[in-house]
C-alpha positions in Angstrom: -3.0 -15.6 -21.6 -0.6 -16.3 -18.6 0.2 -19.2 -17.1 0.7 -19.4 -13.2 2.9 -22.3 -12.3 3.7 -24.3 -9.2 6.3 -26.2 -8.2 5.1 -29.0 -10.4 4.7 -27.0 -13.7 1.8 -27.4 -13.8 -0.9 -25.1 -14.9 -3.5 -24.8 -11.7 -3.8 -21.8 -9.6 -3.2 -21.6 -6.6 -6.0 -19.6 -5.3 -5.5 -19.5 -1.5 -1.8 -18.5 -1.7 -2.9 -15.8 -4.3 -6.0 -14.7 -1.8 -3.3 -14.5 0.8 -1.1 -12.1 -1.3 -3.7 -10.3 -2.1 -5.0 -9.6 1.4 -1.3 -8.9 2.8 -0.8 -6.3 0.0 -4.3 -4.5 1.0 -3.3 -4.6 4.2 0.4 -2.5 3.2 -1.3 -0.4 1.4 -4.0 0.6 4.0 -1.0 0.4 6.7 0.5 3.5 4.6 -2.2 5.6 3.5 -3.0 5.7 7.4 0.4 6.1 8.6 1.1 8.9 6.4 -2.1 10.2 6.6 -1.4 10.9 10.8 1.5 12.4 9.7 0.8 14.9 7.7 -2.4 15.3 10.6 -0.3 15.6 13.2 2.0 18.2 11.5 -0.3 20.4 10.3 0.1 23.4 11.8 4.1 23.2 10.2 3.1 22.2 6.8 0.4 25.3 6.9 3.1 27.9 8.5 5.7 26.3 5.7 3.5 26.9 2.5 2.8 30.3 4.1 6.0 31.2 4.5 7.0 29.8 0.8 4.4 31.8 -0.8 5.4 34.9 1.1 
């Protein structure tokens, strides 16, 4: 089993700071999936004329 230290050493968690992380992470990962998922909307018609043309 792991052990998460603090500055003391000793063995407790730390469960707000580990909330936080948690939370800020989400919040990246929801940050990108929406950011590149207005990309791709807003350049749609090129990535539709590109795969056209590739296939061609």
């Amino acid at each position: 089993m792991y052990r998460f230290r603090t500055s003391s050493g000793s063995a407790k968690l730390n469960l707000p700071r580990i909330k936080k992380k948690a939370l800020n992470s989400w919040t990246a990962i929801q940050d990108t999936y929406f950011s590149t998922k207005d990309t791709f909307e807003r350049h749609k018609v090129v990535f539709t004329v590109s795969t056209s043309v590739a296939t061609a």
